[in-house]
Kinemage of the C-alpha trace (Angstrom):
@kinemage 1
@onewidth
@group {chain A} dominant
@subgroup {mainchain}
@vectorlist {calphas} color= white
{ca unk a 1} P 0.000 0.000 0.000
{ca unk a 2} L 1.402 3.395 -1.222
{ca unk a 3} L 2.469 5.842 1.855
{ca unk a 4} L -0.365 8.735 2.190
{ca unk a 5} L 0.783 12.161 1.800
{ca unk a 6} L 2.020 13.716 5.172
{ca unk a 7} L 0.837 17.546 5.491
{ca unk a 8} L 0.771 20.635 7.918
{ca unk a 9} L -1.431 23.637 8.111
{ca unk a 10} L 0.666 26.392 7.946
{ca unk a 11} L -1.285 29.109 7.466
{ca unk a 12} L -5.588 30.138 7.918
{ca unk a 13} L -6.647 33.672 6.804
{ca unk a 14} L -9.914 34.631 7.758
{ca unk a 15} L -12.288 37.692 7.189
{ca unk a 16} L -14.426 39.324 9.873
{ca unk a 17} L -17.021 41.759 9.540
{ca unk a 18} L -18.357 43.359 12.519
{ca unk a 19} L -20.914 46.110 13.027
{ca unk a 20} L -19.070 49.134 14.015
{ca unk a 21} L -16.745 52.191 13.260
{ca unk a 22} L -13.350 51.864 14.680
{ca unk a 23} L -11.252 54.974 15.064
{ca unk a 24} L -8.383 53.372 14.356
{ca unk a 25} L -6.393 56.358 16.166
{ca unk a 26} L -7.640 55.888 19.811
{ca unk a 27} L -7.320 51.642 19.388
{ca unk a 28} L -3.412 52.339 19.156
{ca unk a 29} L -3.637 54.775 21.827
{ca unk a 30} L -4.790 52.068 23.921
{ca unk a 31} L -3.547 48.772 22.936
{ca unk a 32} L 0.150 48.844 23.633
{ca unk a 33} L 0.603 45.450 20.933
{ca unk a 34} L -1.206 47.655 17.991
{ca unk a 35} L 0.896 49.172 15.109
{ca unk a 36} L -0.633 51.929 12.906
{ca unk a 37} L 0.901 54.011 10.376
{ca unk a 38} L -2.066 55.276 7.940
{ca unk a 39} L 0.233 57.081 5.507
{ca unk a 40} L 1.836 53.795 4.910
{ca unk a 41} L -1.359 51.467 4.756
{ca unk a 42} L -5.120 52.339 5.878
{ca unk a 43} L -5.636 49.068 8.605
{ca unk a 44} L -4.525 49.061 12.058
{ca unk a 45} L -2.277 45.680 12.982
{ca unk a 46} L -2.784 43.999 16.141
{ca unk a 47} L -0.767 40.479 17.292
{ca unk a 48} L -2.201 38.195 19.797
{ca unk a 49} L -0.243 35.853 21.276
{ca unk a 50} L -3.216 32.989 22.063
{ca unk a 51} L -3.676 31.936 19.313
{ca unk a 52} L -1.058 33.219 17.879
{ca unk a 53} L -2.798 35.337 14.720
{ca unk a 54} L -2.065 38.928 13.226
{ca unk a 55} L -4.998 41.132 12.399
{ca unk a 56} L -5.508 43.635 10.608
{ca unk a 57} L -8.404 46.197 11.393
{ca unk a 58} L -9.768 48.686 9.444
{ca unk a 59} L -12.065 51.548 10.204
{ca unk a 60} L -15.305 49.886 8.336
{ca unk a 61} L -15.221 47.127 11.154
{ca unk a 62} L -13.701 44.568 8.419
{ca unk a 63} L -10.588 42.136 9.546
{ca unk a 64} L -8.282 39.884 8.273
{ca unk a 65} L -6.918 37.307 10.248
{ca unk a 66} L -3.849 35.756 9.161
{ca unk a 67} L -1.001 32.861 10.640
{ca unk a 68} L -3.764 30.995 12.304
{ca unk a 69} L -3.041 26.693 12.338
{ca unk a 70} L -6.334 25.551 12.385
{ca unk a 71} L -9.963 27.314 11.141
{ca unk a 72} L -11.011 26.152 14.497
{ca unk a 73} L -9.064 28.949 15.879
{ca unk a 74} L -10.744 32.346 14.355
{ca unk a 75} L -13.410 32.567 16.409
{ca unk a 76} L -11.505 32.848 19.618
{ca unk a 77} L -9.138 35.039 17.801
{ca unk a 78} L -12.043 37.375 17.110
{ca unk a 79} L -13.518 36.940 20.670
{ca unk a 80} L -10.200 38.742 21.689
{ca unk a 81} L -9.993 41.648 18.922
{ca unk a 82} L -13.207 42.327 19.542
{ca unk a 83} L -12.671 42.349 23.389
{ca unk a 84} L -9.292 44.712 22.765
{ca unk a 85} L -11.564 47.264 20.874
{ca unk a 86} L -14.508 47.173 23.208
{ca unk a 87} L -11.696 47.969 25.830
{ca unk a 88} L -10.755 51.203 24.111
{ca unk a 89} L -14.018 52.539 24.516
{ca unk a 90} L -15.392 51.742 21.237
{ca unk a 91} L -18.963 50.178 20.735
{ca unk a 92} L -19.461 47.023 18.767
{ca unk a 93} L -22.581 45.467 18.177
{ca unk a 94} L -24.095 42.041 16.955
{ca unk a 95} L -21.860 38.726 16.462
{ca unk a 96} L -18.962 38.874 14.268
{ca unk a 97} L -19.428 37.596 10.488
{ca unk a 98} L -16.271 35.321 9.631
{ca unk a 99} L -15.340 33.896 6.618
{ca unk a 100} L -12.105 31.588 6.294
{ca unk a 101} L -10.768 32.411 2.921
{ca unk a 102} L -8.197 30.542 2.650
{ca unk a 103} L -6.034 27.649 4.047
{ca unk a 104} L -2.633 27.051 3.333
{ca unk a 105} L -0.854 23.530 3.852
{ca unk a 106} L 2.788 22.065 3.164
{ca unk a 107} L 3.272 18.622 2.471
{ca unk a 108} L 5.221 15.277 1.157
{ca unk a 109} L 3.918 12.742 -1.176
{ca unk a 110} L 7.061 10.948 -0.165
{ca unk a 111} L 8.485 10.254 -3.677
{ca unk a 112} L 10.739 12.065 -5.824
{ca unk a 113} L 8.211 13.537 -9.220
{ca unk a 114} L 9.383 14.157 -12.472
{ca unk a 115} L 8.119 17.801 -13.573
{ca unk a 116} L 8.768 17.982 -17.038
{ca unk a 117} L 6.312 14.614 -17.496
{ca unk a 118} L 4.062 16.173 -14.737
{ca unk a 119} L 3.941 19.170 -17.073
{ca unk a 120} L 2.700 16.934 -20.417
{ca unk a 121} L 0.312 14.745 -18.613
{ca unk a 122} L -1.658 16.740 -16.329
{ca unk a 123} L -3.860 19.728 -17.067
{ca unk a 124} L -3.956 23.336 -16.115
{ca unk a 125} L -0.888 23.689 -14.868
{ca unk a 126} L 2.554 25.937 -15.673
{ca unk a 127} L 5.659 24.555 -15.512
{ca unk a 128} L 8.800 26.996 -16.372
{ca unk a 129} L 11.949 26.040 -14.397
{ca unk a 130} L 13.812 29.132 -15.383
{ca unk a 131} L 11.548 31.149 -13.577
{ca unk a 132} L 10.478 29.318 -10.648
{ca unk a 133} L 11.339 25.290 -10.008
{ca unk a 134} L 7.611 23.989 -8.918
{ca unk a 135} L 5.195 22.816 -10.913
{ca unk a 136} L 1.654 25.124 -10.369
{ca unk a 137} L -1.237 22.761 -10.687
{ca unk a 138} L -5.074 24.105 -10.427
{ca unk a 139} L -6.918 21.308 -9.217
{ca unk a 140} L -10.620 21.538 -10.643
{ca unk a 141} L -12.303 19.533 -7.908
{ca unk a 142} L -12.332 20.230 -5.182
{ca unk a 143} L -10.741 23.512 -6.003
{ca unk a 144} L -6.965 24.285 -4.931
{ca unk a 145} L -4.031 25.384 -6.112
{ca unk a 146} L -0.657 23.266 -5.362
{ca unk a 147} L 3.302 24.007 -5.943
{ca unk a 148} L 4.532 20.922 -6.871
{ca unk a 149} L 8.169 20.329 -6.643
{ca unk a 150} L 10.467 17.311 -8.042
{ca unk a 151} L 11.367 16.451 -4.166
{ca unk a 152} L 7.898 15.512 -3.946
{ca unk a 153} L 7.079 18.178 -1.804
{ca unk a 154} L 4.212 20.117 -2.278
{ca unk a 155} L 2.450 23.688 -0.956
{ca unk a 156} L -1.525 23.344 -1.276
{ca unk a 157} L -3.893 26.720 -1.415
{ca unk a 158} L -6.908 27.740 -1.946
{ca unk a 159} L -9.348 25.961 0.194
{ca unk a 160} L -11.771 26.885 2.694
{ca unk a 161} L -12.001 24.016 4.739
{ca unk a 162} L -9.285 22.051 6.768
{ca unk a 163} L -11.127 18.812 5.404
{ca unk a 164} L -10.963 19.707 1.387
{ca unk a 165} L -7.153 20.604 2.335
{ca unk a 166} L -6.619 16.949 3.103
{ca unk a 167} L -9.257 15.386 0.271
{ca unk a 168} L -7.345 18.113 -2.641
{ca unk a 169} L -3.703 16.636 -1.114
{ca unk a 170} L -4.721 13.043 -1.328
{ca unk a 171} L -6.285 13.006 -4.658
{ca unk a 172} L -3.877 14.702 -6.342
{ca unk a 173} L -1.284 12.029 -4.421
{ca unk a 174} L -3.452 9.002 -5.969
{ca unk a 175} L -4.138 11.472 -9.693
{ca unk a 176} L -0.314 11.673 -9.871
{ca unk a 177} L 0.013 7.574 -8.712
{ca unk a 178} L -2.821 6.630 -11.617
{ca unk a 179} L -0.370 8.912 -14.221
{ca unk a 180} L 2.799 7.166 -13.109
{ca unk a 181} L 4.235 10.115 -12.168
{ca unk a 182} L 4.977 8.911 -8.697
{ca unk a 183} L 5.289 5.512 -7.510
């Protein structure tokens, strides 16, 4: 029986909407871990430490959430935004909308592929070594994006969900299998 492809999540970004106008000038005022700088871009960064995430927060009461591990952990990340802005004095109202938009995994298929076959066999995808030495490969379903490299490593985006991370990863490890293009 062929080894399954090992993977990690590396990276969950998230969107969060919430009902509110954030002056963006008194939250750095009074969060000591915030960085603003609105000649250099319009969102206010915070880091939290548990679990671990950077956010970005912007004046509309939109997020993004980025460096999370699992989608599992957005809503506490949000619990503690939102409890950091409610702090500085600044109303919020309603339950924040969030939207994972995108998960981000690294992996091993555990088998050394050959990238120039890769690039004649397989479908939507761009292979051009002199510019960059992975293979880019658009999955059609379920949708995802993978860097494929002739290690047999492999970088998988564009999901939603920690569970069509894994499916996208293993079908493409038993598509490439059926092709011969690993063993």
């Amino acid at each position: 029986m062929p080894r399954r492809p090992k993977y990690k999540i590396e990276n969950v970004v998230a969107s969060v909407e919430v009902v509110a106008k954030i002056d963006l000038n008194l939250l750095v005022r009074k969060q000591k871990d915030a960085e603003y700088n609105p000649e250099q871009f319009p969102g206010l960064m915070l880091r939290i430490k548990n679990p671990k995430a950077t956010i970005l927060v912007f004046s509309s009461g939109k997020m993004v959430i980025t460096g999370l591990r699992r989608e599992t952990e957005a809503e506490a990340a949000v619990e503690k935004v939102v409890s950091k802005i409610r702090k500085a004095g600044i109303t919020v109202t309603g339950k924040p909308k969030i939207t994972i938009q995108n998960i981000v995994a690294s992996g091993d298929l555990h088998s050394r592929i050959d990238l120039d076959l890769a690039q004649m066999t397989l479908e939507r995808c761009l292979y051009e070594p002199e510019v960059f030495p992975g293979l880019i490969y658009r999955m059609k379903t379920p949708k995802a994006v993978f860097l494929i490299f002739s290690s047999g490593r492999i970088v998988c985006a564009g999901t939603n969900k920690e569970s069509i991370t894994k499916k996208s990863i293993y079908l493409l490890a038993d598509h490439l299998r059926e092709l011969g293009l690993i063993e």
